[in-house]
N, CA, C and O atoms as a CHARMM CRD file, in Angstrom:
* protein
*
  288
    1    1 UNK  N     10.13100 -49.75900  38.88900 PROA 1      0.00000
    2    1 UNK  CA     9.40100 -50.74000  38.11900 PROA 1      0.00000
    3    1 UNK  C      7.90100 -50.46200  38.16200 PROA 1      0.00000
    4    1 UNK  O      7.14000 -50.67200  37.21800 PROA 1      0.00000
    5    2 UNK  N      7.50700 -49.90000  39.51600 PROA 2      0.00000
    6    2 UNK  CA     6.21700 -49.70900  39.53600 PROA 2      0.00000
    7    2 UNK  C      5.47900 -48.78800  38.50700 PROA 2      0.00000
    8    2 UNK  O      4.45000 -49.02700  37.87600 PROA 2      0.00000
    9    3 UNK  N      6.22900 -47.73300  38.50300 PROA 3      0.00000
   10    3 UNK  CA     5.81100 -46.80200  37.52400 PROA 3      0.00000
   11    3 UNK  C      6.52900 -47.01600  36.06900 PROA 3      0.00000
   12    3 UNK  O      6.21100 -46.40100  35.05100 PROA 3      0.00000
   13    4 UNK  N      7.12400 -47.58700  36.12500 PROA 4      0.00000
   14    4 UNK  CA     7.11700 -48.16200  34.32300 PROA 4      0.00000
   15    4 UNK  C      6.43800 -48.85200  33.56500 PROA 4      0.00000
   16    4 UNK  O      6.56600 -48.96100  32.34500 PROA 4      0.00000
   17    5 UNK  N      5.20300 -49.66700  34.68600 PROA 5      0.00000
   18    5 UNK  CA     4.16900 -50.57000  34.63400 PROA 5      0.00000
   19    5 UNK  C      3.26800 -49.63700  33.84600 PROA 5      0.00000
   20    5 UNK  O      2.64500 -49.91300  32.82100 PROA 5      0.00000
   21    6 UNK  N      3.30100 -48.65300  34.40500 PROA 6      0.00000
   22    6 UNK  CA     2.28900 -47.09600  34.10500 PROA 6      0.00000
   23    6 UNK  C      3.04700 -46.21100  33.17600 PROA 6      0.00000
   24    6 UNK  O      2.77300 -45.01100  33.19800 PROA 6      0.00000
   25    7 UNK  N      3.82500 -46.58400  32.48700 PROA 7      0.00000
   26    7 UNK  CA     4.03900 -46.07500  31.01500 PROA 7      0.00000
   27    7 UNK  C      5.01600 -44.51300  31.60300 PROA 7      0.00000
   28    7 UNK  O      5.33500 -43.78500  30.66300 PROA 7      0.00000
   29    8 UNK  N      5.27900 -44.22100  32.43300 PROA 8      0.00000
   30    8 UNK  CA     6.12500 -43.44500  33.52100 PROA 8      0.00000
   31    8 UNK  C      7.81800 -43.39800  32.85900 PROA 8      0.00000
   32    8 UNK  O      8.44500 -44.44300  33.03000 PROA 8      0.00000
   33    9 UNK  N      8.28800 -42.67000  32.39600 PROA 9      0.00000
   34    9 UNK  CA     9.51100 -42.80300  32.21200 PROA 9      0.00000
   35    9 UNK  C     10.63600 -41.25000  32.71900 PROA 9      0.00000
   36    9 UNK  O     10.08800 -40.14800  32.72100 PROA 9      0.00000
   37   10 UNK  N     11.35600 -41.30100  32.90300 PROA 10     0.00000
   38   10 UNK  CA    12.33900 -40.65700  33.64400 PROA 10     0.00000
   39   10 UNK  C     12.33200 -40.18300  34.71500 PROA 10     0.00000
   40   10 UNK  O     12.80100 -39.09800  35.05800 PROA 10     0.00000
   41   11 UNK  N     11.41700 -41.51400  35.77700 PROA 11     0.00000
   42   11 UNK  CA    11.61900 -40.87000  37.47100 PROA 11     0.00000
   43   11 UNK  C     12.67700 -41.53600  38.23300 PROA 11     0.00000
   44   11 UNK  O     12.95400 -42.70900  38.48300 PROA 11     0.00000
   45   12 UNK  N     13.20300 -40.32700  38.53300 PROA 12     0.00000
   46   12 UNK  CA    14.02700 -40.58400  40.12600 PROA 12     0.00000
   47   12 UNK  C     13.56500 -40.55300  41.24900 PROA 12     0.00000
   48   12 UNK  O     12.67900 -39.79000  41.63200 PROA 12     0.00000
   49   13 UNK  N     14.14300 -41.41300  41.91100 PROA 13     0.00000
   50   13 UNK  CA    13.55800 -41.67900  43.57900 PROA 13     0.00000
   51   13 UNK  C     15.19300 -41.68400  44.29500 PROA 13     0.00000
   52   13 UNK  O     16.22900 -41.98300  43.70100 PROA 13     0.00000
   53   14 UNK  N     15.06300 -41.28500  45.64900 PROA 14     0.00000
   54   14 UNK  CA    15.91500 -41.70700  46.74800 PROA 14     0.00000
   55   14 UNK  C     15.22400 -42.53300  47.93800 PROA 14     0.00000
   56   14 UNK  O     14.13300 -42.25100  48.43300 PROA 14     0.00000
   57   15 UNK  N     15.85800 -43.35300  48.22400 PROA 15     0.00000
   58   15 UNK  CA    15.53300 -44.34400  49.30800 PROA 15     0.00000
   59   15 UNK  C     16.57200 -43.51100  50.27400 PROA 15     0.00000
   60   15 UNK  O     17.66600 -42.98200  50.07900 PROA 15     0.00000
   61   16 UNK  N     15.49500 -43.68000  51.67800 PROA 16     0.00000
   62   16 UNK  CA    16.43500 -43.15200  52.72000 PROA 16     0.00000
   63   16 UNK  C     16.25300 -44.82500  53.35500 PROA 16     0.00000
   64   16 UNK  O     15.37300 -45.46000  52.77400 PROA 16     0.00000
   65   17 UNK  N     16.86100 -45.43800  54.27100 PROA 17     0.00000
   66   17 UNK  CA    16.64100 -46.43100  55.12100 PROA 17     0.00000
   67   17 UNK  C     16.43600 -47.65000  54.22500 PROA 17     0.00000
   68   17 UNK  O     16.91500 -47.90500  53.12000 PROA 17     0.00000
   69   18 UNK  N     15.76900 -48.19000  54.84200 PROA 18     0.00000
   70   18 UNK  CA    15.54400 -49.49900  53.95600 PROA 18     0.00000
   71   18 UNK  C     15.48500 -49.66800  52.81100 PROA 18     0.00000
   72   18 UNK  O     14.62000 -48.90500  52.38100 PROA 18     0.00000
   73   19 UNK  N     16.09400 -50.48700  51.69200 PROA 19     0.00000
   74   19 UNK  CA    16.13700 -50.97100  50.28300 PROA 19     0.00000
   75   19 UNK  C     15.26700 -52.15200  49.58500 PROA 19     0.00000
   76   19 UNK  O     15.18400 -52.65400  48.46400 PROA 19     0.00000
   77   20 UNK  N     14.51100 -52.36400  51.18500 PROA 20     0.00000
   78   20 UNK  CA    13.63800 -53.79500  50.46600 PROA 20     0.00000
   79   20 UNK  C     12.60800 -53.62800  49.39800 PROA 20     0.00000
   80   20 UNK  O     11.69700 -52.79900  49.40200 PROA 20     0.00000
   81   21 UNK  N     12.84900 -54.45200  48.55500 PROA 21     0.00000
   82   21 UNK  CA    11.98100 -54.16500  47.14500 PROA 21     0.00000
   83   21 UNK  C     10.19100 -54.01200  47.77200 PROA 21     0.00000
   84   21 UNK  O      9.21200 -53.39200  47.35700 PROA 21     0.00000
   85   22 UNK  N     10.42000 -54.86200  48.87000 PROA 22     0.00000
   86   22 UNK  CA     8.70500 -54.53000  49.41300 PROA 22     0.00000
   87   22 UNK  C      8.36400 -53.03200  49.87200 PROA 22     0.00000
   88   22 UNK  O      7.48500 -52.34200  49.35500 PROA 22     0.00000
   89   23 UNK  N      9.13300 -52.67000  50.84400 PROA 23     0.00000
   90   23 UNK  CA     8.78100 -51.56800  51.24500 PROA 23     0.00000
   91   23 UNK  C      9.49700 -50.24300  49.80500 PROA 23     0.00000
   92   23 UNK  O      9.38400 -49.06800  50.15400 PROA 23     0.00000
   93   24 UNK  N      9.97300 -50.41200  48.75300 PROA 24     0.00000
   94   24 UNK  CA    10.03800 -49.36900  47.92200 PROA 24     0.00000
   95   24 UNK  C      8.86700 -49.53700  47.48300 PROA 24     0.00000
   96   24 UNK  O      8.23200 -48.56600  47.89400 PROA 24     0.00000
   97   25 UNK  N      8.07000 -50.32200  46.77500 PROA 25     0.00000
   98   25 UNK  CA     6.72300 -50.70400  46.25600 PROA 25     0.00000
   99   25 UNK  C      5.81900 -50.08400  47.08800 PROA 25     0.00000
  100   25 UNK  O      5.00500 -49.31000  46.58300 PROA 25     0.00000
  101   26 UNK  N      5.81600 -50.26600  48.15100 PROA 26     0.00000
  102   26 UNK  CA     4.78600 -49.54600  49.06100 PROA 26     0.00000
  103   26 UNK  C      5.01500 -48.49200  49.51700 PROA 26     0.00000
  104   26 UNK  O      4.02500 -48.02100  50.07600 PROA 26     0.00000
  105   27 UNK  N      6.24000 -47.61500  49.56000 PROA 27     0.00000
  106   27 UNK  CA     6.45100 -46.07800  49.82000 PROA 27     0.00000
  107   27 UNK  C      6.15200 -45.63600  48.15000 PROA 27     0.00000
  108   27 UNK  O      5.66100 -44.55400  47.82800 PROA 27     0.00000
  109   28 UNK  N      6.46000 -46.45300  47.41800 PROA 28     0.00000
  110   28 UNK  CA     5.80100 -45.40200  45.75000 PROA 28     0.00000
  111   28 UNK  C      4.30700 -45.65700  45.83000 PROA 28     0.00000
  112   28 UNK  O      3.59400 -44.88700  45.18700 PROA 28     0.00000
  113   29 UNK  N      3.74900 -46.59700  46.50500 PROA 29     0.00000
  114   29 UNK  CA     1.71500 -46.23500  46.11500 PROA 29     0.00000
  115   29 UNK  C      1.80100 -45.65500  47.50300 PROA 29     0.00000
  116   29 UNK  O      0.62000 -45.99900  47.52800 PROA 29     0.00000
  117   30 UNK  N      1.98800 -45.21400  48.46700 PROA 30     0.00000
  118   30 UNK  CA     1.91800 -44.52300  49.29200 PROA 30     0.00000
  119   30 UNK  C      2.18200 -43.09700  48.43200 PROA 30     0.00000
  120   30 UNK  O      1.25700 -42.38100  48.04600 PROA 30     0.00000
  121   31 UNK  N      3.68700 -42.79700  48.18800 PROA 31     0.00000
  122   31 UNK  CA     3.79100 -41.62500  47.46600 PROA 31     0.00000
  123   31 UNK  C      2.27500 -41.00500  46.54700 PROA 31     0.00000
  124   31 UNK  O      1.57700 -39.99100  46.58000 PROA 31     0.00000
  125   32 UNK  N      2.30500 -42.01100  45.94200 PROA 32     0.00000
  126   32 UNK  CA     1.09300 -41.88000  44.74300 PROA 32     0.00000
  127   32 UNK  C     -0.38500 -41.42100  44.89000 PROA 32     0.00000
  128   32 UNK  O     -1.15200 -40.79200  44.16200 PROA 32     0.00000
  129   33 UNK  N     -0.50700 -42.15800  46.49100 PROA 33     0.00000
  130   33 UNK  CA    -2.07400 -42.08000  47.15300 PROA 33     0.00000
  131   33 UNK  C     -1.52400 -40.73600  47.71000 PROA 33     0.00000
  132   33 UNK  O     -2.45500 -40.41200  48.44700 PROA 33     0.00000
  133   34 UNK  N     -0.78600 -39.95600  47.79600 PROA 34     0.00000
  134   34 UNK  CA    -0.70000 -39.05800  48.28900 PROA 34     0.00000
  135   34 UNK  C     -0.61500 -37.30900  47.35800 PROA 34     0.00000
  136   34 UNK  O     -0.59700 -36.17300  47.83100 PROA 34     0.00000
  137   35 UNK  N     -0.59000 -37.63300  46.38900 PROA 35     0.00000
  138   35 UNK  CA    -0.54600 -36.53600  45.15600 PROA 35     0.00000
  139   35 UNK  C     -2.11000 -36.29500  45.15300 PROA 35     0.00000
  140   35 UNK  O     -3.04300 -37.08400  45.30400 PROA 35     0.00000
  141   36 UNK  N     -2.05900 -34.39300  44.83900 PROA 36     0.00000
  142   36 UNK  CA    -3.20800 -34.43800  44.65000 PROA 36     0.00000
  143   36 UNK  C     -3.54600 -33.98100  43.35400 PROA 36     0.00000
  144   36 UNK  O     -2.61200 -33.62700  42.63500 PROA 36     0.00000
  145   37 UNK  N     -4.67100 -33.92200  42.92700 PROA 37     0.00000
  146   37 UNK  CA    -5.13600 -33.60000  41.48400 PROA 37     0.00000
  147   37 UNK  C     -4.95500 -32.29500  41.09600 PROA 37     0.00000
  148   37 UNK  O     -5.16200 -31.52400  42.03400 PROA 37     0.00000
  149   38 UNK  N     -4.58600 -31.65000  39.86900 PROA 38     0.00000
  150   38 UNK  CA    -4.82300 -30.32500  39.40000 PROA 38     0.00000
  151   38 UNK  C     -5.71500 -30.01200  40.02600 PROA 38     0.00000
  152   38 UNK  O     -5.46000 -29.20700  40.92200 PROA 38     0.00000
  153   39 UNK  N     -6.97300 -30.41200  39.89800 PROA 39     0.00000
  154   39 UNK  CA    -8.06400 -30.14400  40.17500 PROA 39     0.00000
  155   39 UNK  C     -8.26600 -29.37700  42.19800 PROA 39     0.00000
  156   39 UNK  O     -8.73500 -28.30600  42.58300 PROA 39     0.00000
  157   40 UNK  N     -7.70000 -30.47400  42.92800 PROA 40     0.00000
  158   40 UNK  CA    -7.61500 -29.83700  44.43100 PROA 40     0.00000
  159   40 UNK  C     -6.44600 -28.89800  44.61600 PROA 40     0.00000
  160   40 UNK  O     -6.40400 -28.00700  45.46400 PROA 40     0.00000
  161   41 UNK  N     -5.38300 -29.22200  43.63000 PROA 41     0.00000
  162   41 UNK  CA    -4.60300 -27.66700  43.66100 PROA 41     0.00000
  163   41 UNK  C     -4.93100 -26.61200  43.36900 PROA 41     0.00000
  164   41 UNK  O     -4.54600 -25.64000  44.02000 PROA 41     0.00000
  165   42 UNK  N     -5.54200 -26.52400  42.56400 PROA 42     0.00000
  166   42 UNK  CA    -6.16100 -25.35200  42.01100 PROA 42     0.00000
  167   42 UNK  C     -7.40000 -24.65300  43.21000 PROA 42     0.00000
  168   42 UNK  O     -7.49800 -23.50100  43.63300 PROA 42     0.00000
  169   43 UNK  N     -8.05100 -25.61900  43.44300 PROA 43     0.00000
  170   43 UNK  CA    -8.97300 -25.23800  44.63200 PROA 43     0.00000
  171   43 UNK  C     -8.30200 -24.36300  45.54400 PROA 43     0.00000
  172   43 UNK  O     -8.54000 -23.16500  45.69700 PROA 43     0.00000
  173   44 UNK  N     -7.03100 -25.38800  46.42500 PROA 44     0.00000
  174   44 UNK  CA    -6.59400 -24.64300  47.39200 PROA 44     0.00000
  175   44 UNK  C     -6.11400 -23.35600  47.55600 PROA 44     0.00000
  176   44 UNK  O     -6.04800 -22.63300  48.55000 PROA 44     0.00000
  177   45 UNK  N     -5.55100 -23.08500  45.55200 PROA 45     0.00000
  178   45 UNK  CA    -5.01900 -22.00700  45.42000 PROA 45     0.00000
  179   45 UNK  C     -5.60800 -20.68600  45.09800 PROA 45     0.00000
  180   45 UNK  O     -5.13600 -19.55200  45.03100 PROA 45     0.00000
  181   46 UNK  N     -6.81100 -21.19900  44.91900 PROA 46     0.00000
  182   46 UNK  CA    -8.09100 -20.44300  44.71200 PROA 46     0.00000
  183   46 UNK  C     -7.80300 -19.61100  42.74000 PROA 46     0.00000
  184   46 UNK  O     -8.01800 -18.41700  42.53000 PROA 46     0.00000
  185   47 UNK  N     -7.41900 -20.38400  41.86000 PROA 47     0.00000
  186   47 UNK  CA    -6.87400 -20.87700  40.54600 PROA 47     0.00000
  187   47 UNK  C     -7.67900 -21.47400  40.16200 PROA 47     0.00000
  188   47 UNK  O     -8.37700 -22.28600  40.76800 PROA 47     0.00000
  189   48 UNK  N     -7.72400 -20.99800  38.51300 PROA 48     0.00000
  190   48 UNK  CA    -8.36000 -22.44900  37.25300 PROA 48     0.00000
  191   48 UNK  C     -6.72800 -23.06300  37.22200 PROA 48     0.00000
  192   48 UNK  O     -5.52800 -22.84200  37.38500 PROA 48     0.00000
  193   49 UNK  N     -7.73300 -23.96000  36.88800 PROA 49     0.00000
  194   49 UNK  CA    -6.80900 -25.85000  36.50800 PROA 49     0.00000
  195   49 UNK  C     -6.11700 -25.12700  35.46000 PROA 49     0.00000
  196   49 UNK  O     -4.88600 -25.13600  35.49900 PROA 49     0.00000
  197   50 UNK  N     -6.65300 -24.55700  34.61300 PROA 50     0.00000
  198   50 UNK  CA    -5.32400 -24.09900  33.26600 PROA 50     0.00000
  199   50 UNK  C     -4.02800 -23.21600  33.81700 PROA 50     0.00000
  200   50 UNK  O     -2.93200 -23.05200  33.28300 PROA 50     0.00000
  201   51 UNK  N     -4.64600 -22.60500  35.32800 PROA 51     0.00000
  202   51 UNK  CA    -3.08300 -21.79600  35.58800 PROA 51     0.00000
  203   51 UNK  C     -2.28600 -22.63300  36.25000 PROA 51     0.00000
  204   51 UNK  O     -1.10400 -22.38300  36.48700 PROA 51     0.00000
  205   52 UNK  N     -3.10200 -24.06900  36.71800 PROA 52     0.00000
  206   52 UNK  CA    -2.26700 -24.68400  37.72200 PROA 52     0.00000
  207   52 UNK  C     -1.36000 -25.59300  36.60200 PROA 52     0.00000
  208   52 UNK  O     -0.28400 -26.16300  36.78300 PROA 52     0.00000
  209   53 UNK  N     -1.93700 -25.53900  35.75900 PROA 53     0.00000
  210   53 UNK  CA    -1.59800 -26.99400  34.81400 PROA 53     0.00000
  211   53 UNK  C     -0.26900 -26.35300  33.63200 PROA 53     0.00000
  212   53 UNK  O      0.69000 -26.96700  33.16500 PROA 53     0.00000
  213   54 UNK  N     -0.61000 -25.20400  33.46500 PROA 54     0.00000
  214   54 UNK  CA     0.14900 -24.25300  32.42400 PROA 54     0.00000
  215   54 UNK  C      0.23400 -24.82600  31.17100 PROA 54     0.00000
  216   54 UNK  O     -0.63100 -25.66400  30.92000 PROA 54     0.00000
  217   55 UNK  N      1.40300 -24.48800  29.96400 PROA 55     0.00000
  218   55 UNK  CA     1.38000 -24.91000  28.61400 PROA 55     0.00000
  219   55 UNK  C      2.64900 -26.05500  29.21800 PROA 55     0.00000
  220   55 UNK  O      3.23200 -26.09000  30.30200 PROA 55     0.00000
  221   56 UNK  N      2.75400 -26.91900  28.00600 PROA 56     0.00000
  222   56 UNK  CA     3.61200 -28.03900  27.92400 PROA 56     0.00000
  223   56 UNK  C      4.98700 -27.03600  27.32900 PROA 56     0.00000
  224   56 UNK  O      4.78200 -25.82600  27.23500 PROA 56     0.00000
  225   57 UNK  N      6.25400 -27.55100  26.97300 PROA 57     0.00000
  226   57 UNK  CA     7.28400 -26.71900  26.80800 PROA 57     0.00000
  227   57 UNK  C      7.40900 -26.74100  25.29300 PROA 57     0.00000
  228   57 UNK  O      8.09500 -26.00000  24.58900 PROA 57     0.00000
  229   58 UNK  N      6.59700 -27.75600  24.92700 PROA 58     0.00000
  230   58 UNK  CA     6.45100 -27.80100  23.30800 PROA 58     0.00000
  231   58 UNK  C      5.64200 -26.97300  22.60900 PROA 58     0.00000
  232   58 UNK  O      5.69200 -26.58000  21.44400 PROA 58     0.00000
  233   59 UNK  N      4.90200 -26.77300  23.48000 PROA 59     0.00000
  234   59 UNK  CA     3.93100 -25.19500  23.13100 PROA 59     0.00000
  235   59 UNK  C      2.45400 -25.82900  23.25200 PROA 59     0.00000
  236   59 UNK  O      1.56500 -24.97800  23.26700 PROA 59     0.00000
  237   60 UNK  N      2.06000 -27.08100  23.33500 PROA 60     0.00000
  238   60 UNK  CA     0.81100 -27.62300  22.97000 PROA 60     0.00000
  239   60 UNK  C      0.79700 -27.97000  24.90900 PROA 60     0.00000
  240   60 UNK  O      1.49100 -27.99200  25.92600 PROA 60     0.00000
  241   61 UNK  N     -0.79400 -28.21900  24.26300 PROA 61     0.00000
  242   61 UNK  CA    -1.59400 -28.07500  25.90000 PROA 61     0.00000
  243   61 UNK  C     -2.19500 -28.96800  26.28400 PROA 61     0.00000
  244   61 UNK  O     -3.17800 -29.34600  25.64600 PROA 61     0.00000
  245   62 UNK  N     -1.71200 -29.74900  27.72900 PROA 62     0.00000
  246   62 UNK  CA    -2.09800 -30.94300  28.04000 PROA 62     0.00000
  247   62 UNK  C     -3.15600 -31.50600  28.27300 PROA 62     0.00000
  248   62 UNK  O     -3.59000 -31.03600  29.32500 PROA 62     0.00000
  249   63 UNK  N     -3.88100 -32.32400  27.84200 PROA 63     0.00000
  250   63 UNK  CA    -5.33400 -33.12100  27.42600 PROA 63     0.00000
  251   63 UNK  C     -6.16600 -32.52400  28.99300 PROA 63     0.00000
  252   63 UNK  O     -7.29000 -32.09300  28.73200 PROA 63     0.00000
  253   64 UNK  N     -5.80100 -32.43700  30.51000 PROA 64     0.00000
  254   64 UNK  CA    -6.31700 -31.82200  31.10200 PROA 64     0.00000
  255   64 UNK  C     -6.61400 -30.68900  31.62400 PROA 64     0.00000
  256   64 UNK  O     -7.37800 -30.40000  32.54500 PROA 64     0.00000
  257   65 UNK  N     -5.82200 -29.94700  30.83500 PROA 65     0.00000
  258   65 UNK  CA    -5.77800 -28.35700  30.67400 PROA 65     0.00000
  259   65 UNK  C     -7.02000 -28.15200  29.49500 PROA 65     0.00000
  260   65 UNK  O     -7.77100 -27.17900  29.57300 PROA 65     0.00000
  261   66 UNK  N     -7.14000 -29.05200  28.52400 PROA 66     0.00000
  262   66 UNK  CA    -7.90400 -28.61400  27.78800 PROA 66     0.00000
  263   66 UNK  C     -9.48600 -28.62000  28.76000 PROA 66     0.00000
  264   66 UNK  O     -9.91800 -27.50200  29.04500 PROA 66     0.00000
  265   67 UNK  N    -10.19700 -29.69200  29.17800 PROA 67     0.00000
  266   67 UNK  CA   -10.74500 -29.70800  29.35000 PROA 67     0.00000
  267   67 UNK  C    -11.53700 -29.60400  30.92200 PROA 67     0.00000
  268   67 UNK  O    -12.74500 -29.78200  31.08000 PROA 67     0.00000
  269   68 UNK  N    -10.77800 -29.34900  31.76800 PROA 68     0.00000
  270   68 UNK  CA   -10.58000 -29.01400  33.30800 PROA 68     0.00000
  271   68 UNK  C    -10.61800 -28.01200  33.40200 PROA 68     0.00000
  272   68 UNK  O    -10.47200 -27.67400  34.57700 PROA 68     0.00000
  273   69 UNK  N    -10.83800 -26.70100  32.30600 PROA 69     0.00000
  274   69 UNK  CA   -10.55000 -25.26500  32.80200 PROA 69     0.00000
  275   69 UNK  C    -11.96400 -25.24000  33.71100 PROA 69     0.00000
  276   69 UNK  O    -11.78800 -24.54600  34.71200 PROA 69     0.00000
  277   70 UNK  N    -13.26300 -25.78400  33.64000 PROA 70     0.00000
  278   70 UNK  CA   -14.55800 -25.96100  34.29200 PROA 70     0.00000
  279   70 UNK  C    -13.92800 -25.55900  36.02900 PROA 70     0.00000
  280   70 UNK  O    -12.95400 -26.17100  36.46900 PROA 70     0.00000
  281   71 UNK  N    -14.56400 -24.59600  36.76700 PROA 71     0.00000
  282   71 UNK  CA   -14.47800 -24.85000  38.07900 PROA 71     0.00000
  283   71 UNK  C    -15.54700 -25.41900  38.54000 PROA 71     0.00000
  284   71 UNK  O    -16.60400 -25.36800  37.91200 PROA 71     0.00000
  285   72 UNK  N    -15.41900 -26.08800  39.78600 PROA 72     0.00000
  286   72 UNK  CA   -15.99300 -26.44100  40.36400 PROA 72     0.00000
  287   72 UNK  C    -15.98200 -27.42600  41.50200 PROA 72     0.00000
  288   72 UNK  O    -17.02300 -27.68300  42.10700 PROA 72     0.00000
């Protein structure tokens, strides 16, 4: 639900342990606070954002690929 709030559609999750609707809510913004940006992947990988980000499968190129190729 959380991420459908956010326009998010076809994620799967597994719950290991507990099912309480509280603690799923708070292991997905946990999950969430925990992703990092194209941007620090690319860093770590020592990569532009366009190799980290690649083409979409439709052939067109995602709004932060366009404009993230910038290092820095």
């Amino acid at each position: 639900a959380v991420l459908e709030t956010l326009g998010v559609q076809d994620v799967v999750g597994k719950s290991v342990g507990s099912s309480n609707p509280y603690n799923m809510v708070r292991a997905t913004f946990e999950a969430l606070k925990a992703q990092s940006s194209p941007r620090q992947v690319a860093a770590k990988r020592g990569k532009k954002v366009s190799d980290v980000i690649g083409r979409r499968a439709d052939g067109a190129s995602t709004p932060a690929a366009d404009t993230a190729d910038v290092e820095g």
